[in-house]
VOGU-3710 file (C-alpha; in Angstrom, 3 decimals, decimal comma):
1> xxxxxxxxxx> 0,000/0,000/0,000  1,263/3,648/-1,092  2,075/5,601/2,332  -0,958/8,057/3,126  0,720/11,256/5,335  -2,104/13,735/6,500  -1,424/15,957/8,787  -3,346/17,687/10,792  -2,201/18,852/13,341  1,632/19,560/13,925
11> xxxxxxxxxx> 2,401/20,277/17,341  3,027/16,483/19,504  2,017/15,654/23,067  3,878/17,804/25,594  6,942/16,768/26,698  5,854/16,601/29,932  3,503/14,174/28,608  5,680/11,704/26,978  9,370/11,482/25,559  10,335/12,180/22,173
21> xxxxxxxxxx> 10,405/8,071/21,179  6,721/8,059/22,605  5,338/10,911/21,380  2,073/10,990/19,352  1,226/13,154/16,732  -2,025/14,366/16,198  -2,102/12,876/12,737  -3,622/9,854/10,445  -0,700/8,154/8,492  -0,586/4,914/7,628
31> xxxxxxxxxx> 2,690/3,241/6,297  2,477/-0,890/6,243  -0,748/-2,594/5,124  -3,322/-2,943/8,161  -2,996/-4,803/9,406  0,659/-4,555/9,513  3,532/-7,784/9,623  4,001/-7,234/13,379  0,559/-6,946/14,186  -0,246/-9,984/12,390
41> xxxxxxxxxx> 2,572/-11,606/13,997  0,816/-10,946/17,618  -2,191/-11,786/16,014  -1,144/-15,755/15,151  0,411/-15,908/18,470  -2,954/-14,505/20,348  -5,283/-17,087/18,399  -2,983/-19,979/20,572  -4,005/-18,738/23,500  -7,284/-16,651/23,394
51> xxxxxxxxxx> -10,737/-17,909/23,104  -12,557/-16,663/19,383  -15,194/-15,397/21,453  -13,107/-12,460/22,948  -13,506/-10,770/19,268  -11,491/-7,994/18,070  -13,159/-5,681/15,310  -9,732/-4,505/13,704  -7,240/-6,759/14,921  -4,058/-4,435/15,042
61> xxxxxxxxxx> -2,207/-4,278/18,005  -2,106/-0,973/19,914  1,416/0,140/21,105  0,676/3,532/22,423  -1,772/6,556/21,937  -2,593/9,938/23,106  -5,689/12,116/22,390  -7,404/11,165/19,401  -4,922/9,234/17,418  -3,360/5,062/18,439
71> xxxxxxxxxx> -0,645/3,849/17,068  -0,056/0,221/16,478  2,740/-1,777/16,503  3,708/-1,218/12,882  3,649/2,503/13,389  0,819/3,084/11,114  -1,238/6,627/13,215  -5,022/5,922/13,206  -7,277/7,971/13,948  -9,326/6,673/16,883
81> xxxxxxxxxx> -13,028/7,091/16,134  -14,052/5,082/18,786  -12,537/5,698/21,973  -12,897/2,374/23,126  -16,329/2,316/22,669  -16,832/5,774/24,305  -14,551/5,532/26,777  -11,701/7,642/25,830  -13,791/11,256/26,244  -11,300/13,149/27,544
91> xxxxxxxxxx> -8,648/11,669/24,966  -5,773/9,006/24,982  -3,368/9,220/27,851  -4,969/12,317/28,931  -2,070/14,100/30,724  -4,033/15,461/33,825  -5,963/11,703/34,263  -1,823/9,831/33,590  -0,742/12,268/36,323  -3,351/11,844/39,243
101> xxxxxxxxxx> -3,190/8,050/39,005  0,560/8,346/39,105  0,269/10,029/42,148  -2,038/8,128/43,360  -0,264/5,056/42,939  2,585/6,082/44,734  0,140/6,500/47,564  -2,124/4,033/48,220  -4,132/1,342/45,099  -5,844/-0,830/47,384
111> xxxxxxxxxx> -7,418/-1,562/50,605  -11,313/-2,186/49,873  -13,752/0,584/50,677  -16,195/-1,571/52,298  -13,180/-2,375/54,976  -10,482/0,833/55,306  -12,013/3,512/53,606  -9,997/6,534/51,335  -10,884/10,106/50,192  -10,948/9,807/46,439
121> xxxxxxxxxx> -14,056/7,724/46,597  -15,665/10,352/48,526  -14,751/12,879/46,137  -15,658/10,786/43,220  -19,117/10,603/44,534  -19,396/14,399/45,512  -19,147/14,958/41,838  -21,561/13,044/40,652  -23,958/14,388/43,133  -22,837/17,699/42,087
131> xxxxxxxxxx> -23,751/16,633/38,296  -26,805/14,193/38,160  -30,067/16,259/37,281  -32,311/16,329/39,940  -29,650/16,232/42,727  -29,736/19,151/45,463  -27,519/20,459/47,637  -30,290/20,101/50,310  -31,222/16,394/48,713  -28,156/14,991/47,409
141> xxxxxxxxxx> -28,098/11,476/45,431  -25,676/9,277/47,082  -23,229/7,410/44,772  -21,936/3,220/44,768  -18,480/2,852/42,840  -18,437/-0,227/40,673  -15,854/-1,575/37,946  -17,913/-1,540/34,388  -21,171/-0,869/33,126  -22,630/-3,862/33,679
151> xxxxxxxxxx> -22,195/-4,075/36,899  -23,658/-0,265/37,312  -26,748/-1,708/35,593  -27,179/-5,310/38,166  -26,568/-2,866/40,895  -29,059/-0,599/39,401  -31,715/-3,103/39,568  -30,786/-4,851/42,928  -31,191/-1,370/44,709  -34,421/-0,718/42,790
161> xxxxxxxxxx> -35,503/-4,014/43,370  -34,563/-3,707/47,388  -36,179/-0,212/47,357  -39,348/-1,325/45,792  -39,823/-5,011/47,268  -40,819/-5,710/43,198  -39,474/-8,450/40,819  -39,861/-6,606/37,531  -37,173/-5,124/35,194  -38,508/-3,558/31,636
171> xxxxxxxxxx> -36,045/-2,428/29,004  -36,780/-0,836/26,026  -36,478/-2,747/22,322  -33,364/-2,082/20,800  -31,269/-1,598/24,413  -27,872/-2,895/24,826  -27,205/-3,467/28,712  -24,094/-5,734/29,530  -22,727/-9,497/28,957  -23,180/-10,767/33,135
181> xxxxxxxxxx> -26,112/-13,064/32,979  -28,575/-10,119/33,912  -27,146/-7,593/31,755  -27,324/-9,981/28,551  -31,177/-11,217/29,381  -32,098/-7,246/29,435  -30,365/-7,115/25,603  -32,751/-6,543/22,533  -29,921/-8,536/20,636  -29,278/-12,149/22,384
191> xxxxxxxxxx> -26,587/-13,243/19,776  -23,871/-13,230/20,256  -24,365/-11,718/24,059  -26,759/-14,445/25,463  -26,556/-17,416/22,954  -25,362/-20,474/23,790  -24,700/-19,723/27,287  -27,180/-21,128/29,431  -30,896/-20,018/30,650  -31,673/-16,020/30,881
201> xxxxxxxxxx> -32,993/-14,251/33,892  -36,691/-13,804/34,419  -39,005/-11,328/35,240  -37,492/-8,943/32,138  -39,867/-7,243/29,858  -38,779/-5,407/26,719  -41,061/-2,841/25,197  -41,513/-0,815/22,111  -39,032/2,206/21,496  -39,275/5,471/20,143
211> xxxxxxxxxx> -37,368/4,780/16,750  -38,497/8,531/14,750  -37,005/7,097/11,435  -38,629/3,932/11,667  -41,747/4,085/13,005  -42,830/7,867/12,477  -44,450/8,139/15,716  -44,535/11,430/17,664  -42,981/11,069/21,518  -46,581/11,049/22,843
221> xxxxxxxxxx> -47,436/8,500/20,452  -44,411/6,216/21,190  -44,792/6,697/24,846  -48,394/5,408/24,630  -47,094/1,933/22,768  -44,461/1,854/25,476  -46,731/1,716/28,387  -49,845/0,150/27,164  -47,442/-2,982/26,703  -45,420/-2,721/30,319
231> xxxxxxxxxx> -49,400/-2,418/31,590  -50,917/-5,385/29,637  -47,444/-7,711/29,510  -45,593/-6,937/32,764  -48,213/-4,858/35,249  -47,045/-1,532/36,678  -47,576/-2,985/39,998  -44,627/-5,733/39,757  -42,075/-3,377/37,999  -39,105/-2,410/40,138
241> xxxxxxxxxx> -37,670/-0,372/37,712  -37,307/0,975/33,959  -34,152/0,847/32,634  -33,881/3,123/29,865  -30,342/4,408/27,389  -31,478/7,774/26,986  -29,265/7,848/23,558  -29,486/3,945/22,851  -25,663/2,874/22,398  -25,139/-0,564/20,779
251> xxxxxxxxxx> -28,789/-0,299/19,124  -27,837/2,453/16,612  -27,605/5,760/18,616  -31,159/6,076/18,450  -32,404/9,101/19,587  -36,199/9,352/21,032  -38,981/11,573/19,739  -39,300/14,596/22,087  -41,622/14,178/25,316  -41,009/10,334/24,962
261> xxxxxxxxxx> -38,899/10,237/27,758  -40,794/12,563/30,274  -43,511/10,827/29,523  -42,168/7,112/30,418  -40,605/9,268/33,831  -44,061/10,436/34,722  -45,375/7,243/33,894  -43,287/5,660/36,139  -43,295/8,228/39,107  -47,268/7,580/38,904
271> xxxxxxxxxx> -46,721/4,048/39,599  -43,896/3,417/41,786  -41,282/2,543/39,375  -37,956/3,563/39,785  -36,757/5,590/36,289  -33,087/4,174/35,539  -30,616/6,366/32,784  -28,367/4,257/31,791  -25,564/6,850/30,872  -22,817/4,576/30,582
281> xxxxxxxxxx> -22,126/4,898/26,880  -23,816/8,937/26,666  -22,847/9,803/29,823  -19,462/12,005/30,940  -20,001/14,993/28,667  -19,879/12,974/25,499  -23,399/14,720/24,260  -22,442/18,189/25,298  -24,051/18,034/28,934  -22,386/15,759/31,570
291> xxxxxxxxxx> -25,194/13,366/31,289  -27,566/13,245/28,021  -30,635/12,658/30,239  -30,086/16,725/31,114  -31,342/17,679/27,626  -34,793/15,833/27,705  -36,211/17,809/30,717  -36,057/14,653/32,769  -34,552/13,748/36,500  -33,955/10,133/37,075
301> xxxxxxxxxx> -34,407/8,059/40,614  -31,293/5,905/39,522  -28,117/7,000/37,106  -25,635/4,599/35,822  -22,387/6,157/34,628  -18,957/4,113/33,509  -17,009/4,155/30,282  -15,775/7,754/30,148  -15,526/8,806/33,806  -11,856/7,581/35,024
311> xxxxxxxxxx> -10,366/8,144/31,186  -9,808/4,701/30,671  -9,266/3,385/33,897  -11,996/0,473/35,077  -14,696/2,387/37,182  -18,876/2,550/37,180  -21,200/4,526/39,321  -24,885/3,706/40,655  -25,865/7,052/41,739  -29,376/7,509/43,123
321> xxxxxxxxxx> -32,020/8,889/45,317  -31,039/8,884/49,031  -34,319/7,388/49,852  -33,354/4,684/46,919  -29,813/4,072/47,809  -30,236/4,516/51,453  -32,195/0,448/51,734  -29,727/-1,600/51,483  -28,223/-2,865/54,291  -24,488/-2,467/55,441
331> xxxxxxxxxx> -22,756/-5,005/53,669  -25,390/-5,674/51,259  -23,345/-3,362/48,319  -20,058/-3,627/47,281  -17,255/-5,148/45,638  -13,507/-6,395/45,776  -12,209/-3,659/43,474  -15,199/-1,563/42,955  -14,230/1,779/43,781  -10,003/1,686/43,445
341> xxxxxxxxxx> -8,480/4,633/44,843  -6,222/4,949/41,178  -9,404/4,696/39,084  -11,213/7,458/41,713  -8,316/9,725/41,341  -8,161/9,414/37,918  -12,241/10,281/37,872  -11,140/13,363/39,943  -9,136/14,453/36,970  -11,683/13,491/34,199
351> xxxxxxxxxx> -14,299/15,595/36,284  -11,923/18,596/36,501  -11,102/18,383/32,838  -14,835/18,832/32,471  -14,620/22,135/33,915  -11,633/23,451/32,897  -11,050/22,725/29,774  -15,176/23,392/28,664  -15,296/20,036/27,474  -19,355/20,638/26,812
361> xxxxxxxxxx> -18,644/23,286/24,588  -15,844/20,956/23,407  -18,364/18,332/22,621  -20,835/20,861/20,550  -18,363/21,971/18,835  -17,864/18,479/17,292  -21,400/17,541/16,925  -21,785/21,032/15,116  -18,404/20,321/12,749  -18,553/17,046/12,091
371> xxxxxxxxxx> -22,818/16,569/12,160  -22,556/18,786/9,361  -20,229/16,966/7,303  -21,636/14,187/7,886  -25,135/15,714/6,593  -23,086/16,796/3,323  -22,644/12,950/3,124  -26,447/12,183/3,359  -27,366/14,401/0,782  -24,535/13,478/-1,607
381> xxxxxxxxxx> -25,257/9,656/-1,140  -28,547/8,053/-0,979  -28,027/4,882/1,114  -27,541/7,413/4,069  -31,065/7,865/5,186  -30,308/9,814/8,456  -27,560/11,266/10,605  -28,386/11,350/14,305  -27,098/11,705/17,818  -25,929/14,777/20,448
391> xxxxxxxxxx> -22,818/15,975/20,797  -19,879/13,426/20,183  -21,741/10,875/20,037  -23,143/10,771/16,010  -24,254/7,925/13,742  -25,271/7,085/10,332  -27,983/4,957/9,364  -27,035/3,171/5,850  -30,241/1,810/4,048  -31,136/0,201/0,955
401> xxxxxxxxxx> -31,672/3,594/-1,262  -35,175/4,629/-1,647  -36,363/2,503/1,923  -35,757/2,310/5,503  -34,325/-1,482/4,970  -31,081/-1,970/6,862  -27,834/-1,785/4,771  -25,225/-3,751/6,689  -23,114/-5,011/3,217  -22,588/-1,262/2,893
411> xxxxxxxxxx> -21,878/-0,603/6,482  -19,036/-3,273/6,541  -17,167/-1,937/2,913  -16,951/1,443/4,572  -15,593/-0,020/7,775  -13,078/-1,902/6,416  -12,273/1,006/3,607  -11,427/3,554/6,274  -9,597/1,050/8,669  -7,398/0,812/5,067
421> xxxxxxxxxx> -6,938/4,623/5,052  -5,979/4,463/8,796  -9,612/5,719/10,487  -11,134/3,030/13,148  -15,261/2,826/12,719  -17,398/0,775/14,378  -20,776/-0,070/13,307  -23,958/-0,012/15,415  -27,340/-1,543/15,251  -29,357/-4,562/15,403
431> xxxxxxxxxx> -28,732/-5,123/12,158  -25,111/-3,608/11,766  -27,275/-0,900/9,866  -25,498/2,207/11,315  -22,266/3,558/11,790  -21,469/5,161/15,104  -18,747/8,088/15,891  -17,452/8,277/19,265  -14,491/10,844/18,852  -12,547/12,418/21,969
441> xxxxxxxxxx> -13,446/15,839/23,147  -10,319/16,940/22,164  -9,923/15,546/18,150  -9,451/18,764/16,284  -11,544/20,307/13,471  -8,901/19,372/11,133  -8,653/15,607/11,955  -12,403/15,510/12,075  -12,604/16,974/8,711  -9,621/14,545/7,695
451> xxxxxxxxxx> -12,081/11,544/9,008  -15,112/13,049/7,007  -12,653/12,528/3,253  -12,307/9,123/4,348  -15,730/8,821/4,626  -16,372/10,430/1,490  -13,942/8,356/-0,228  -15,626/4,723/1,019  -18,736/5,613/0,468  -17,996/6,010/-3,274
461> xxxx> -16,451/3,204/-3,232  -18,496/1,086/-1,641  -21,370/2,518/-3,940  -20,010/2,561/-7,319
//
């Protein structure tokens, strides 16, 4: 393959940041094939000895990265466009995030909350009372640490269903919750998350979506499917909770008619139901607030954060209610590592970097940018029959030109085109029908515009 060298942005990390044999320019350039010799040197060696179900989606092996760009062991520069499936919001090897869990290491990584308590949990929690709509400084929500999203979402439930004495779980269609037993049974997609392994849990009901492209319904509208099923299939009475992705991650970035969602929270304040976000993917200023629940007028009982909020370090909160959280009994929440004092720290940082650097505006500034290329792409090729999402956190639906039929053949060529050209894309969807973006705060208007030629360039490829 001819070398590609765009550059778009000059300057490298800091030194502070890095030395001059680690540095990474903010730039896509791709120089072997991809993937490259060594990477598919690592990649013969890691079928010997890892499972095929731990799946990679580009299998090229990641040596070091900072910001928006990874660089693999071959040296080829890609541009990262999704940030390990939204975690990397504040960027690669964020310098402010490296430095607090250095620190922190040096100090203390482990003792277990539940038994000799630290300070940077407390803090961690402070912020997300300070953030979480509906939280007071009179009637704070209280905050449990966790490792990953899907353990935010079974701790979610247990505390709703402990709060509520009620079996019932509903989920909207189309929801992607986790891969524990729990987490996969909640799934609108059971392969590959739930097949094969064994029976589901119970007590799980999944009901209609709003879906605007698909099924044209206003948010009233939608809202009335949605709980005229959960009444007739599950009874209000037995729900514990609704679990809903305010901005539906795995399922296509699907974004809900307006008044769908306050009318599902009023629903469920009406009846007893605790009102879940599950913010893991949208959450952590991603959408241009800290939590994409703030810009549909609604305040949840429950709010489930992970992914972005320790910039790449494993953490997840459950942050509730005080009358919610406060049920459980001493001992009855918790977790070996849920909670690490390096992951806190580095949550401290991510949560400053919020604020200082006005990673909001950050994130508007990048759904303003690159939403409008991507529109440019809609209107200059048919199969895209929508572009969709808040903030950072934009998708493409590819159709079948001239219907709403899901184009996954066309989804994949552009995929694997741009991994070619050095951009990483994932798709999205129950039918692999869109194409998410999950950019870092910090990718520049140049790279994103960069990104958006690639784009250009497979999708005339992939529909000559």
């Amino acid at each position: 393959m001819t070398e590609s060298n765009v550059s778009t942005h000059s300057s490298p990390v800091s030194a502070d940041a890095a030395s001059p044999e680690t540095a990474v320019s903010q730039e896509r350039r791709v120089v072997t094939a991809i993937p490259g010799p060594r990477s598919q040197e690592i990649h013969a060696r890691r079928q010997a000895v890892v499972p095929p179900g731990v799946h990679s989606v580009l299998p090229v092996y990641i040596e070091r990265a900072h910001d928006s760009i990874v660089v693999d062991v071959d040296g080829n520069h890609i541009v990262d466009m999704c940030g390990g499936i939204g975690v990397m919001t504040v960027g690669h090897t964020d310098d402010a995030v490296v430095a607090a869990a250095t620190a922190q290491l040096q100090k203390v990584t482990h003792t277990l909350f539940t038994m000799t308590p630290y300070e940077p949990y407390v803090q961690v929690a402070e912020h997300l009372a300070k953030h979480v709509p509906g939280s007071t400084a009179d009637a704070p929500y209280k905050t449990l640490l966790m490792n990953s999203g899907a353990e935010a979402v079974e701790n979610g439930v247990k505390i709703a269903r402990k709060f509520t004495g009620r079996p019932g779980v509903a989920v909207l269609e189309h929801a992607y919750h986790g891969r524990t037993m729990l987490t996969a049974s909640m799934n609108h997609k059971a392969a590959p998350y739930a097949l094969g392994y064994g029976p589901r849990a119970s007590d799980i009901y999944k009901a209609p979506n709003s879906y605007p492209l698909q099924d044209g319904l206003s948010g009233a509208e939608a809202a009335a499917r949605t709980i005229a099923y959960l009444e007739k299939c599950a009874g209000a009475s037995d729900l514990a909770c609704l679990v809903v992705e305010p901005i539906q991650g795995e399922g296509g970035f699907i974004v809900p008619a307006d008044g769908f969602l306050p009318a599902l929270a009023e629903w469920c304040r009406d009846n007893g139901i605790v009102f879940i976000a599950d913010e893991v993917q949208a959450g952590m200023a991603r959408t241009g607030t800290v939590f994409s629940i703030e810009q549909f007028g609604v305040e949840p009982d429950i709010v489930l954060s992970a992914k972005g909020i320790a910039g790449g370090l494993p953490l997840a909160g459950i942050t509730g209610r005080a009358e919610i959280m406060d049920q459980s009994q001493p001992g009855g929440l918790g977790g070996t590592f849920g909670g690490n004092p390096v992951s806190c720290a580095a949550a401290v940082a991510v949560f400053e970097q919020i604020e200082a650097q006005d990673l909001l505006a950050e994130a508007r500034r990048i759904e303003r940018v690159f939403g409008a290329g991507l529109t440019r792409l809609a209107e200059k090729y048919p199969v895209i029959a929508e572009v969709r999402g808040k903030g950072a956190m934009l998708a493409i639906e590819v159709v079948q030109p001239g219907t709403t039929a899901p184009n996954a053949e066309v989804v994949a060529q552009v995929i694997d085109f741009a991994a070619q050209q050095g951009v990483l894309l994932l798709s999205s969807g129950v039918h692999n029908q869109a194409i998410r973006f999950l950019p870092s705060l910090k990718m520049t208007d140049e790279l994103l515009e960069d990104v958006l030629s690639v784009l250009d360039a497979a999708f005339a490829a992939a529909t000559a």
